[in-house]
C-alpha positions as CSV (number, residue, x, y, z in Angstrom):
1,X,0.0,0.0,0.0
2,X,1.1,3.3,-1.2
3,X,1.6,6.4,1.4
4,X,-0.2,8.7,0.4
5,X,1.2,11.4,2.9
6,X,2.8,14.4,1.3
7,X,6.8,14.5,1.4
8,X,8.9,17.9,2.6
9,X,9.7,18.1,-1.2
10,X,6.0,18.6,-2.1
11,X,5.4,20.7,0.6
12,X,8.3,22.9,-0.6
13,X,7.2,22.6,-4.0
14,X,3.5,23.9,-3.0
15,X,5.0,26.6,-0.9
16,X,7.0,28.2,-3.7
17,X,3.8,28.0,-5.6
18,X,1.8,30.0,-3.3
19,X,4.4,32.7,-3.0
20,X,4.6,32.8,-7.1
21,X,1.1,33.2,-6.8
22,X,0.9,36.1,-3.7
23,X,3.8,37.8,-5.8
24,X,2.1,37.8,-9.4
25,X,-1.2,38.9,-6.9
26,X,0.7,41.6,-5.3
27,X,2.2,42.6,-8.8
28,X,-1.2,42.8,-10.2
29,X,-2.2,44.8,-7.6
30,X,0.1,46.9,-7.6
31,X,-0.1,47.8,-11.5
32,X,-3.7,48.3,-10.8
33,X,-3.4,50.4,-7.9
34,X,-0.5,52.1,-10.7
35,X,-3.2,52.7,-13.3
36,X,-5.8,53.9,-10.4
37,X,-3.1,56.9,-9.5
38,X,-2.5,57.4,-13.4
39,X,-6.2,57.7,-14.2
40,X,-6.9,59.4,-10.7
41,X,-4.0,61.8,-11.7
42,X,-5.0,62.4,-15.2
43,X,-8.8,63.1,-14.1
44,X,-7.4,65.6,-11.4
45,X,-5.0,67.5,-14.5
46,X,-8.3,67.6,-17.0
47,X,-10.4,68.8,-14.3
48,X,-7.5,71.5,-13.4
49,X,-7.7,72.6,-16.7
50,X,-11.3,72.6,-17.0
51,X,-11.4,74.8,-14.1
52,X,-9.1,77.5,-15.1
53,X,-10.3,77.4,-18.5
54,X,-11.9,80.7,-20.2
55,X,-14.3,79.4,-21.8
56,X,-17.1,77.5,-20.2
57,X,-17.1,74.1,-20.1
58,X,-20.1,71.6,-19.2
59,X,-22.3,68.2,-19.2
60,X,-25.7,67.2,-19.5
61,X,-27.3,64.2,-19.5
62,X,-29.5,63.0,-22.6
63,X,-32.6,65.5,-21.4
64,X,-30.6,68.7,-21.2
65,X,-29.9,69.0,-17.4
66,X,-26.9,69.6,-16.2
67,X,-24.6,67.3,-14.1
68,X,-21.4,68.9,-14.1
69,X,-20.2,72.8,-15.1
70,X,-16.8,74.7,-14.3
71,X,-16.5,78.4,-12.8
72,X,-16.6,79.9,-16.4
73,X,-19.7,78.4,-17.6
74,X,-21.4,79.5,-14.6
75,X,-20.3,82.8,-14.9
76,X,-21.0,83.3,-18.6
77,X,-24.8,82.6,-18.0
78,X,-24.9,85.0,-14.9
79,X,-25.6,81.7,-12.4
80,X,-24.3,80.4,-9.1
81,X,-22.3,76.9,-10.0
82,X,-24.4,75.2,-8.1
83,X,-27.6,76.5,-9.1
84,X,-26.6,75.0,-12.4
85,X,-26.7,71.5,-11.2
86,X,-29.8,69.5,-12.3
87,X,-30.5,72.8,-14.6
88,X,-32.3,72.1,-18.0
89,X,-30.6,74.6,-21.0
90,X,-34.0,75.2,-21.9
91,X,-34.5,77.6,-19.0
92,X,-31.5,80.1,-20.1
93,X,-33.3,79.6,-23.9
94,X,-36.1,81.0,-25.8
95,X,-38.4,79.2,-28.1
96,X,-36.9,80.2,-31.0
97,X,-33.6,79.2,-29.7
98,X,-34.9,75.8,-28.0
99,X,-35.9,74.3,-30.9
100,X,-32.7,74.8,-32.7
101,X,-31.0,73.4,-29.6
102,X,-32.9,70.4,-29.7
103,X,-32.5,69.6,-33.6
104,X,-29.1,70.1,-33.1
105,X,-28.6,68.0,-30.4
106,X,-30.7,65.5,-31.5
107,X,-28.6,65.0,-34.7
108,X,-25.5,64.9,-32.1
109,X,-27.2,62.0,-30.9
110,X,-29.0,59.8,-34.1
111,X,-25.4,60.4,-35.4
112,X,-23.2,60.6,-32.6
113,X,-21.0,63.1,-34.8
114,X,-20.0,66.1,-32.5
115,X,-20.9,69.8,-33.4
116,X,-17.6,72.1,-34.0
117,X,-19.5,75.4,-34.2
118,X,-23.0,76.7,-33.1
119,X,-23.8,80.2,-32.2
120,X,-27.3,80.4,-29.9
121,X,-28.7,83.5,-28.3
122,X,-29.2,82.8,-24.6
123,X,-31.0,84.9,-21.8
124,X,-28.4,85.4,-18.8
125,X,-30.1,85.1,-15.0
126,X,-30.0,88.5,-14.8
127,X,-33.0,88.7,-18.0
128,X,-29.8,89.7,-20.6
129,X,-29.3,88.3,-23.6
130,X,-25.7,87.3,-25.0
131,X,-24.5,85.5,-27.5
132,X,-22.7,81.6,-27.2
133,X,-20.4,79.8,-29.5
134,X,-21.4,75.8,-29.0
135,X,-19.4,72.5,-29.4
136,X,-20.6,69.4,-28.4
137,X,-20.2,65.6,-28.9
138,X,-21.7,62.6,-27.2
139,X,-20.8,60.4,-24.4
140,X,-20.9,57.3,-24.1
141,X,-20.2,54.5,-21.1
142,X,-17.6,51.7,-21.8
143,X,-19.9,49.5,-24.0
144,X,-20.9,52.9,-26.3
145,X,-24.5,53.1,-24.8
146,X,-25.1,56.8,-24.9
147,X,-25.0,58.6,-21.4
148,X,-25.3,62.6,-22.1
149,X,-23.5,65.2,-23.9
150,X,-20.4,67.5,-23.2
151,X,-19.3,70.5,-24.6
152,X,-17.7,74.0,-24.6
153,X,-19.1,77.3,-24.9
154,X,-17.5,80.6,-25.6
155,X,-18.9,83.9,-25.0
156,X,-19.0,86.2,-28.4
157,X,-21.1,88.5,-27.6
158,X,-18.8,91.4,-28.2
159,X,-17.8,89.9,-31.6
160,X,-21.5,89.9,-32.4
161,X,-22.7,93.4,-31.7
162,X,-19.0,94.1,-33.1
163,X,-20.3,93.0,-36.5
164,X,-23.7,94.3,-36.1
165,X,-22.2,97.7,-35.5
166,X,-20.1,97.2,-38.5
167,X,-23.3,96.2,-40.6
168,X,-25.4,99.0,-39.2
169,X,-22.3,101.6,-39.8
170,X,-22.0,100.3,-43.6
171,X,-25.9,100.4,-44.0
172,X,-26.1,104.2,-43.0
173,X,-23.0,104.9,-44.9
174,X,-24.6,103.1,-48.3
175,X,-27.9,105.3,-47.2
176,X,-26.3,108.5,-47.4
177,X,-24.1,107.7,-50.5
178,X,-27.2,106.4,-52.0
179,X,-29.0,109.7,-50.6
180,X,-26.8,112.1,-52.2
181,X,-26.5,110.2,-55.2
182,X,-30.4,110.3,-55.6
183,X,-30.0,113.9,-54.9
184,X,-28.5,115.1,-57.2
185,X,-30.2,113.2,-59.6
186,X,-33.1,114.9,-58.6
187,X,-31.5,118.2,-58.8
188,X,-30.7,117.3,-62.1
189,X,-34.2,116.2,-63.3
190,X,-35.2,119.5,-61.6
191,X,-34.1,121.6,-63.7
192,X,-35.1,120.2,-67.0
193,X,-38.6,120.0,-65.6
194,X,-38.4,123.6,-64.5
195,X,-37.6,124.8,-68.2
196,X,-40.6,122.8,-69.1
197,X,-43.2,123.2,-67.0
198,X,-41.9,127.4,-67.2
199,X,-42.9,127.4,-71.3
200,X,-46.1,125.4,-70.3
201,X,-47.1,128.0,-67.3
202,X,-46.2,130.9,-69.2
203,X,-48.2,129.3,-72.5
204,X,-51.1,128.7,-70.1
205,X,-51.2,132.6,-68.9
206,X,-51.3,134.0,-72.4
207,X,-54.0,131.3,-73.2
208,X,-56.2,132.5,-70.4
209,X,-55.4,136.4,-71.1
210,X,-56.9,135.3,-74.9
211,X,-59.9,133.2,-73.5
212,X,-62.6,134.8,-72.3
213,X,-64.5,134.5,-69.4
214,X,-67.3,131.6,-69.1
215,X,-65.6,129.3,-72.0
216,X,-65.1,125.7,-71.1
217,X,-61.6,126.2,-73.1
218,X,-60.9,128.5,-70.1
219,X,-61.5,126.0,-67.4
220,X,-59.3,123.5,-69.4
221,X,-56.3,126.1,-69.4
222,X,-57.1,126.9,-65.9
223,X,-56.5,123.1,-64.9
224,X,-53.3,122.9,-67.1
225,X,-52.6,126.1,-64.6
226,X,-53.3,124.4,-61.7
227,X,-51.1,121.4,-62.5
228,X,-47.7,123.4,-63.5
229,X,-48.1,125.4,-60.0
230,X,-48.5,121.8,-58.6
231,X,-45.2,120.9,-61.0
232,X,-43.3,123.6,-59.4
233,X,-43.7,122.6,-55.9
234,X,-42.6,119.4,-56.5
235,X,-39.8,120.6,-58.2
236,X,-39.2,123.1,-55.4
237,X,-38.7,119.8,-53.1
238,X,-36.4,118.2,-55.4
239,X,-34.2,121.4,-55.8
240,X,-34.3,121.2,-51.8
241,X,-33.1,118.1,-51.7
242,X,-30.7,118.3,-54.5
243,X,-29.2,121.6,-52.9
244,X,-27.8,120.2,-48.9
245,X,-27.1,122.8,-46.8
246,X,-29.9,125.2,-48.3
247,X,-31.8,124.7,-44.6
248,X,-29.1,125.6,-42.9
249,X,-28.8,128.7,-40.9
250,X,-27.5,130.7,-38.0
251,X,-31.3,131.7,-36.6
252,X,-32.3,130.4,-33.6
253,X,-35.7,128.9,-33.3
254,X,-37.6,127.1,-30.3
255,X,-39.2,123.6,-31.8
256,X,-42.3,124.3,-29.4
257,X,-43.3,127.7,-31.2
258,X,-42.5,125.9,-34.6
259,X,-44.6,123.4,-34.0
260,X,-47.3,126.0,-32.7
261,X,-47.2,128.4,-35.7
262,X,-48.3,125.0,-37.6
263,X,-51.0,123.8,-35.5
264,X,-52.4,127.4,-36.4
265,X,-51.9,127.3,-40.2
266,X,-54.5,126.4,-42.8
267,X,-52.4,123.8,-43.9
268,X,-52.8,121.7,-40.3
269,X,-56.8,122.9,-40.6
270,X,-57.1,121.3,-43.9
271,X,-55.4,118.0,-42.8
272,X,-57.2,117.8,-39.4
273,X,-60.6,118.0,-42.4
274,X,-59.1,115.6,-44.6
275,X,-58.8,112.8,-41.8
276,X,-61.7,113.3,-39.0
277,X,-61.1,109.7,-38.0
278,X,-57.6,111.3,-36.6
279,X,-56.8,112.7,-33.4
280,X,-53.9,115.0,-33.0
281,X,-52.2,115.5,-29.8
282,X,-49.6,117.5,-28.2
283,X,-46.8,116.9,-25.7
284,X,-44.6,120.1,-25.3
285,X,-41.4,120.4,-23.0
286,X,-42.2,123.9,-21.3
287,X,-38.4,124.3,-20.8
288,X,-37.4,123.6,-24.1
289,X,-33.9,124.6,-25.3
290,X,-33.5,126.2,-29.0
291,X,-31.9,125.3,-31.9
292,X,-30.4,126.9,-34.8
293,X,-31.4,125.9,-37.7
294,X,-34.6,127.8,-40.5
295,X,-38.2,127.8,-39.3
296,X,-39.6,127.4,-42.8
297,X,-37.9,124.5,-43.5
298,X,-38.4,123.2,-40.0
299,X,-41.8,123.6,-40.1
300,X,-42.5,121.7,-43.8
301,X,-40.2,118.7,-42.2
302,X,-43.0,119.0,-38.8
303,X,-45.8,119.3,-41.6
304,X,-44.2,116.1,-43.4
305,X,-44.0,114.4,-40.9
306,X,-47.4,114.7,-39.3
307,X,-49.5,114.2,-42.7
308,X,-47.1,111.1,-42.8
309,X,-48.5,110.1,-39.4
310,X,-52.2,110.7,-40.5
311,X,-51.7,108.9,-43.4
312,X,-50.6,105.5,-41.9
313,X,-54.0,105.7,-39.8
314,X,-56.6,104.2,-42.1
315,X,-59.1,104.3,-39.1
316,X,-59.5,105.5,-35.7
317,X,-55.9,106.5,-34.1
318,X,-53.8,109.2,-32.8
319,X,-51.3,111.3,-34.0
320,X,-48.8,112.6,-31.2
321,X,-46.1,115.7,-31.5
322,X,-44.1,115.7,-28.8
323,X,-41.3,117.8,-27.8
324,X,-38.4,117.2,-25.2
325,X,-34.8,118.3,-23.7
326,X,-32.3,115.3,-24.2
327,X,-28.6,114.9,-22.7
328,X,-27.1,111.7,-24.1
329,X,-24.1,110.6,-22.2
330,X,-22.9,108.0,-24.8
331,X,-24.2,107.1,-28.5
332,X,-27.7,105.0,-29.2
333,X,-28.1,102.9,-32.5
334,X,-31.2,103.6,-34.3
335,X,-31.9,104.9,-37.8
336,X,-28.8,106.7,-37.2
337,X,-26.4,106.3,-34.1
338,X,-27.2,109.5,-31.7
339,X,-24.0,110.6,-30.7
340,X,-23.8,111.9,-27.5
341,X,-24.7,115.5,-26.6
342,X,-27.5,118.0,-25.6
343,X,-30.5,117.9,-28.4
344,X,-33.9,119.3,-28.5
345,X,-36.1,116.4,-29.5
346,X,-38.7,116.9,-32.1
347,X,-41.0,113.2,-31.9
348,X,-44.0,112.5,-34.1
349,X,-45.9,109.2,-33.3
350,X,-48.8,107.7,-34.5
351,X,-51.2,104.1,-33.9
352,X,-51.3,103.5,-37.2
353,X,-50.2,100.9,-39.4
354,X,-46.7,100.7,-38.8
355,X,-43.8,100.0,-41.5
356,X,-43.1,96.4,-43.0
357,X,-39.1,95.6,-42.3
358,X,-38.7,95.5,-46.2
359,X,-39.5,99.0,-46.6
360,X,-37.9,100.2,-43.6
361,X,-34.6,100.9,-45.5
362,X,-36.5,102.4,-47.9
363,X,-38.7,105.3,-46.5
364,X,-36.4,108.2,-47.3
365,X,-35.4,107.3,-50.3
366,X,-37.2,110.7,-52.9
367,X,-40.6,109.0,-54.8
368,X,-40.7,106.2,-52.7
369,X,-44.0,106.2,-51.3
370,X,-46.8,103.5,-50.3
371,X,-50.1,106.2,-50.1
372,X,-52.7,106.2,-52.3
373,X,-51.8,107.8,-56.0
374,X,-53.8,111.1,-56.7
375,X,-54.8,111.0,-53.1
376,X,-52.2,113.0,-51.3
377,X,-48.0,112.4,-51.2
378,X,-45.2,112.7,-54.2
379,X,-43.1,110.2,-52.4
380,X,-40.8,114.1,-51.5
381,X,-41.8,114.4,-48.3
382,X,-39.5,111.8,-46.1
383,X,-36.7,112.8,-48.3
384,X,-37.3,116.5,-47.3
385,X,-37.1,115.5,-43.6
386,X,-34.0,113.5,-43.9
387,X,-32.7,116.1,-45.9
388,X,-33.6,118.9,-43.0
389,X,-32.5,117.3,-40.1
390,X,-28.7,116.2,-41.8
391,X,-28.1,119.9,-42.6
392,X,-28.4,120.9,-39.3
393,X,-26.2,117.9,-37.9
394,X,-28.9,116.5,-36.4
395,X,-30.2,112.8,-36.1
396,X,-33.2,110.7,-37.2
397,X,-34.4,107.3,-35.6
398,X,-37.4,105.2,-36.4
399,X,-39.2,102.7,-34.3
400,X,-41.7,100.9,-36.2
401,X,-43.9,97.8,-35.1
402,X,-46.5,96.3,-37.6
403,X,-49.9,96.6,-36.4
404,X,-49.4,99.5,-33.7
405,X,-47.7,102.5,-35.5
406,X,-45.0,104.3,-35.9
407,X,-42.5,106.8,-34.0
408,X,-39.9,109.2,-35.7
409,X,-37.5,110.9,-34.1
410,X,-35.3,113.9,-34.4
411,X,-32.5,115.3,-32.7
412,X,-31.4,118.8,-33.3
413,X,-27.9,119.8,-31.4
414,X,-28.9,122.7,-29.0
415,X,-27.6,126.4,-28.6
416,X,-27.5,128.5,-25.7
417,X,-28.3,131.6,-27.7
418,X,-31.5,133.1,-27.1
419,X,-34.1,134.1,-29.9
């Protein structure tokens, strides 16, 4: 019979196995405990540089809420950091906005090809809105089963109303170019009209010194009559425009007493008959500071203006002149950009039908006119306003919703002089 109790050799044998075994363990261990502080240290380095990153950094999950943001994300959207956690994006985002969010971020997904560049408006905490530049991509757990999304976002606001500026500043300077271009065509078709419609008038006089009384010739000539004078105030406008720096001048004038002198004029009485369905107000600034600048002129751009105002009513609404001091202490975009400065504001406002956005560029442009042909307007009258207010260095702006009317505004540089 065999013994089958183990020797010293195979006990020595075993033991050498078991410590082969504890070292390759301990080994193992200890190349995974390697890897732990390699991955710990890289994760530490990333989130270092996350953290003192510029730009913002964050990550959702699939539905859009937050799980992890640095300091500069925070910051850019005007939030505490940890307000931001469990935070949907939809919150900082308008409709308009959302949706294009959520298409793009949907695509992100289907496809799981990142987005390098996306520029969304967003409303900060404090209700102001700013301007992002997006990139995201997907991420995924070890087995690629989508988790969320990560990105980075970069605050361009300033490049943005950099370039609007840019755009606005190129728009005005292609409107005056334009302006003075279409000027002096006008001059230039002024003149030959004025030859004409001269041989015509004085024809027309001779005529009526030859007709007599009580022929229907007569009345005839008399309407030809009619129609040159008409002719020559037209042409009076264009040589206005044509001419800059014919308004111009060194006497001073109060915008409240202009705009007095025409609510007393037959003019304004024949307007107020020619639209009963409108009701014209007044807002005067009883400490209003002059201008320089020429009252007749002045008062056509008021008179403009206002039958402008009645004119976009087409049924029941208010027309309202108003009159104010001004002190800008820095420059406002509109129509023009305002530069700062004292001004004597001249406003004319109406609840009428307000100006498409396609026209808007359009409205001082000479002829250009939407009223009603043979009903009132030579498409002159804008032009003469814009013309006006330019000679004496002043400003125009135009606020304009579709629906609820209409506000223009000038602003004339103030003297001290006294009238």
């Amino acid at each position: 019979m065999q013994d089958s109790s183990k020797t010293y050799q195979d006990i020595i044998e075993e033991n050498a196995a078991l410590k082969h075994q504890i070292r390759e363990l301990e080994k193992s261990a200890a190349e995974h405990q390697q890897r732990e502080d390699i991955l710990r240290e890289s994760e530490e380095k990333h989130r270092m540089i996350i953290e003192q990153m510029v730009d913002g950094y964050f990550e959702t999950d699939l539905a859009g809420n937050y799980t992890f943001v640095n300091d500069a994300e925070s910051k850019i959207l005007g939030y505490a950091r940890d307000e931001m956690f469990g935070m949907n994006s939809r919150r900082y985002l308008d409709e308009k906005n959302a949706q294009k969010a959520y298409q793009v971020f949907r695509k992100i997904y289907t496809t799981g090809e990142p987005v390098k560049s996306l520029d969304m408006e967003v409303i900060r905490k404090d209700g102001t809105r700013a301007y992002h530049e997006i990139s995201a991509s997907l991420i995924r757990s070890g087995d690629g089963k989508p988790l969320g999304f990560r990105g980075f976002s970069r605050d361009v606001t300033d490049r943005k109303q950099a370039e609007e500026e840019k755009r606005k500043l190129e728009e005005r300077l292609h409107r005056a170019e334009k302006m003075e271009g279409l000027g002096q065509l006008a001059g230039g078709v002024a003149h030959v009209l004025n030859n004409v419609l001269g041989i015509l008038s004085g024809y027309s006089e001779l005529l009526l010194q030859e007709i007599p009384e009580g022929q229907k010739a007569r009345n005839h000539v008399e309407k030809i009559l009619q129609s040159t004078q008409r002719g020559s105030l037209i042409i009076q406008d264009l040589l206005t425009l044509a001419r800059r720096g014919v308004t111009a001048s060194d006497d001073v004038v109060n915008l409240n007493q202009i705009v007095s002198g025409f609510l007393q004029s037959p003019v304004f009485e024949k307007m107020k008959d020619f639209h009963p369905h409108v009701i014209f107000r007044t807002d005067f600034d009883p400490h209003l500071l002059n201008i320089k600048g020429s009252s007749v002129h002045l008062e056509k751009t008021l008179m403009n203006l206002v039958s402008n105002a009645a004119e976009a009513i087409t049924q029941t609404g208010t027309v309202t002149i108003r009159t104010e001091n001004r002190y800008l202490d820095k420059a406002i975009v509109g129509y023009d950009e305002v530069k700062e400065g004292d001004y004597a504001v001249l406003s004319v406002s109406d609840t009428g039908m307000g100006i498409p956005p396609e026209h808007q560029g359009k409205i001082f442009e000479p002829f250009y006119t939407r009223k009603m042909m043979g009903r009132s307007g030579t498409g002159l009258g804008l032009s003469i306003v814009w013309g006006t207010v330019k000679d004496l260095n002043g400003y125009i702006d135009v606020q304009t919703k579709v629906g609820e009317g209409t506000t223009f505004t000038l602003y004339f540089p103030v003297t001290r002089d006294f009238t």
